[in-house]
C-alpha positions as CSV (number, residue, x, y, z in Angstrom):
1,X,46.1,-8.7,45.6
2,X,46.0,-6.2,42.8
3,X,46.6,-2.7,43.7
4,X,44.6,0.2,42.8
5,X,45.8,2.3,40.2
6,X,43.4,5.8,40.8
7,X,43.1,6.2,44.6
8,X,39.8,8.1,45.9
9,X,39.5,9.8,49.5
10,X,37.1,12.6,51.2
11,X,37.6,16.4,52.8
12,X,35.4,18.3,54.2
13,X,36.7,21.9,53.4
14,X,37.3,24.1,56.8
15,X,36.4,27.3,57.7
16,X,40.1,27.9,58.3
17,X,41.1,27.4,54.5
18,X,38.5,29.4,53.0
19,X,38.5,33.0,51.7
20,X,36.3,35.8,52.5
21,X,33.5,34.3,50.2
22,X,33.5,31.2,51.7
23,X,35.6,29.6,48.9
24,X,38.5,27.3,49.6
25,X,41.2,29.6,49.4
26,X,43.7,28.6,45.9
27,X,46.5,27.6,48.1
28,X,45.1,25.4,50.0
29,X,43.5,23.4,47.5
30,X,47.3,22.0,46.8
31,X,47.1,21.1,50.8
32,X,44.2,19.1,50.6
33,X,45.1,17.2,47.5
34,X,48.7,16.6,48.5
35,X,47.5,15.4,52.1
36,X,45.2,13.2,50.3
37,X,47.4,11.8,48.5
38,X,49.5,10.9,51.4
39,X,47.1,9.4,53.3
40,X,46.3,7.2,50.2
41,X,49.7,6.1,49.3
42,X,49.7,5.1,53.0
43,X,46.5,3.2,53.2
44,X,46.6,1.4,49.5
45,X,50.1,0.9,48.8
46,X,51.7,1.0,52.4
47,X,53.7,3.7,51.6
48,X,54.5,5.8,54.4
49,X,56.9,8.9,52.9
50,X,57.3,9.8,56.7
51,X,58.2,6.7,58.0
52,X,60.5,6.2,54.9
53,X,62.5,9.3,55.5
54,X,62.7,8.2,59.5
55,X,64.5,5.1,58.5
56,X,65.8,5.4,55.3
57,X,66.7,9.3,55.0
58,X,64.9,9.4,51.6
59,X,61.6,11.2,50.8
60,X,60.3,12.9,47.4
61,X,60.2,17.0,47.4
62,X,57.8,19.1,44.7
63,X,59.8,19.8,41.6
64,X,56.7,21.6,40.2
65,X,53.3,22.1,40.5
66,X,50.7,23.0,37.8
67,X,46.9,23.7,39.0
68,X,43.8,24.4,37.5
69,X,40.8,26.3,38.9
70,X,37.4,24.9,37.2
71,X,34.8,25.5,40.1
72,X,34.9,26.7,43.9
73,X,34.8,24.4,46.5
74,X,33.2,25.9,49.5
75,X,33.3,26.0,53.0
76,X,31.7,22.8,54.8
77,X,31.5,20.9,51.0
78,X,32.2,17.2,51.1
79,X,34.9,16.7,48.6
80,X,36.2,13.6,46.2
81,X,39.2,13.6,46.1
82,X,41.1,11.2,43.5
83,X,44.9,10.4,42.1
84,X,47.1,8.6,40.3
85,X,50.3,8.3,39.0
86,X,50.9,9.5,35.8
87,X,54.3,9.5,35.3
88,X,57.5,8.0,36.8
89,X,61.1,7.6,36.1
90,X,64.4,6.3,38.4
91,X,63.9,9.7,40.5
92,X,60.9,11.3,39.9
93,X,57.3,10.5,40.1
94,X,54.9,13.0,38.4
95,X,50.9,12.7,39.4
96,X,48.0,13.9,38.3
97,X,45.2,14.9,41.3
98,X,41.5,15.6,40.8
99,X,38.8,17.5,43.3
100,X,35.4,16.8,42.7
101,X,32.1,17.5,44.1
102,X,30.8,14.8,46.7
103,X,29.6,12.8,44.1
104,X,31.7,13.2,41.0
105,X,29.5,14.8,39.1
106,X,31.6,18.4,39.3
107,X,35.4,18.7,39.0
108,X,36.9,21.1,40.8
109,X,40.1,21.3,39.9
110,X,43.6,19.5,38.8
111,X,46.7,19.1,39.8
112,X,49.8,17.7,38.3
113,X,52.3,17.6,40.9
114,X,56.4,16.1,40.4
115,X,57.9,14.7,43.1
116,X,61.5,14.5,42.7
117,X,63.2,11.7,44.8
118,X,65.6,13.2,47.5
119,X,68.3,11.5,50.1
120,X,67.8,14.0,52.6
121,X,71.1,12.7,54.3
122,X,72.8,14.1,51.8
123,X,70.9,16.6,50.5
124,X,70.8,15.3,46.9
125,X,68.7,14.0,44.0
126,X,68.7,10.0,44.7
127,X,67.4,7.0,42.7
128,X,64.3,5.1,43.4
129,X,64.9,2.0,45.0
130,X,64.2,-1.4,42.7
131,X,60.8,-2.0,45.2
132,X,59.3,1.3,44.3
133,X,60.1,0.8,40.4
134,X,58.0,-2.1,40.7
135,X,55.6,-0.5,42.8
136,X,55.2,2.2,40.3
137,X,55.1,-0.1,37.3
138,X,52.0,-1.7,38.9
139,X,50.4,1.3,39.9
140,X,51.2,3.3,36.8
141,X,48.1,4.7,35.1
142,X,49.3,6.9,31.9
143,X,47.5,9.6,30.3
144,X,47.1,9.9,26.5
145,X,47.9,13.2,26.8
146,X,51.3,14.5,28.2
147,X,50.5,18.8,27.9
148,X,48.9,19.7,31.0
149,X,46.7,22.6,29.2
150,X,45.1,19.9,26.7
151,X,44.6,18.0,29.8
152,X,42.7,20.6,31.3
153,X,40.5,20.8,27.8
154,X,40.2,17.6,28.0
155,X,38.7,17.3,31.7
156,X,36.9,20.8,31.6
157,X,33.8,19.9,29.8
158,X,33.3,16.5,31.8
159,X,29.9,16.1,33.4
160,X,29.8,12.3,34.6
């Protein structure tokens, strides 16, 4: 079976995360799109990061995060949400996240997120394991570009 190399989920956005102006509030758009990404890691690759640390005392931390704002998503909206990975190397995966508009006709915003792998027995910086290197070279779906502010000029004027 060959895997999927962009991964697409729902959210609706809550009343809870929103701003005064009904407007999902900037933090929590890097909840949603991380917790989407979980759940489809989970679901298309069989990845589950919680189980992995449970039994193996690895897991992947943020190294960095780099967002960008193009539209508001508002309370109650359906969202798209969609990833991939973007970047990988023996400890670190970096990946690019996208939240559209129901339909995909309006992107919300981006998110490029590293994950740095971490033995959390030992509190250090620890190597991917040979599996996930070949998970990642399956899955792997490189950008052309590799600046996240072209990126963003790239994606901003996208109506699909």
């Amino acid at each position: 079976m060959k895997l999927l190399k962009v991964l697409e989920s729902k959210a609706k956005i809550r009343f809870q995360d929103c701003d005064p102006f009904n407007h999902l509030n900037n933090a929590s758009y890097i909840n949603y799109m991380i917790n989407a990404r979980e759940d489809q890691i989970d679901k298309h690759y069989n990845l589950d990061i919680f189980e992995l640390a449970k039994t193996k005392g690895v897991s992947w931390v943020v190294g960095t995060n780099q967002i960008a704002y193009l539209k508001p998503a508002l309370l109650m909206e359906e969202v798209t949400i969609d990833s991939q990975l973007i970047r990988y190397t023996e400890n670190q995966l970096q990946v690019e996240i996208r939240m559209w508009n129901n339909d995909k006709t309006e992107l919300k915003s981006v998110l490029w997120s590293t994950f740095v792998h971490f033995n959390l027995l030992k509190q250090k910086r620890w190597n991917h394991e040979q599996h996930l290197l070949e998970l990642f070279k399956n899955v792997l779906e490189p950008l052309e570009t590799k600046n996240f502010e072209e990126r963003i000029l790239l994606l901003k004027p996208l109506k699909v």
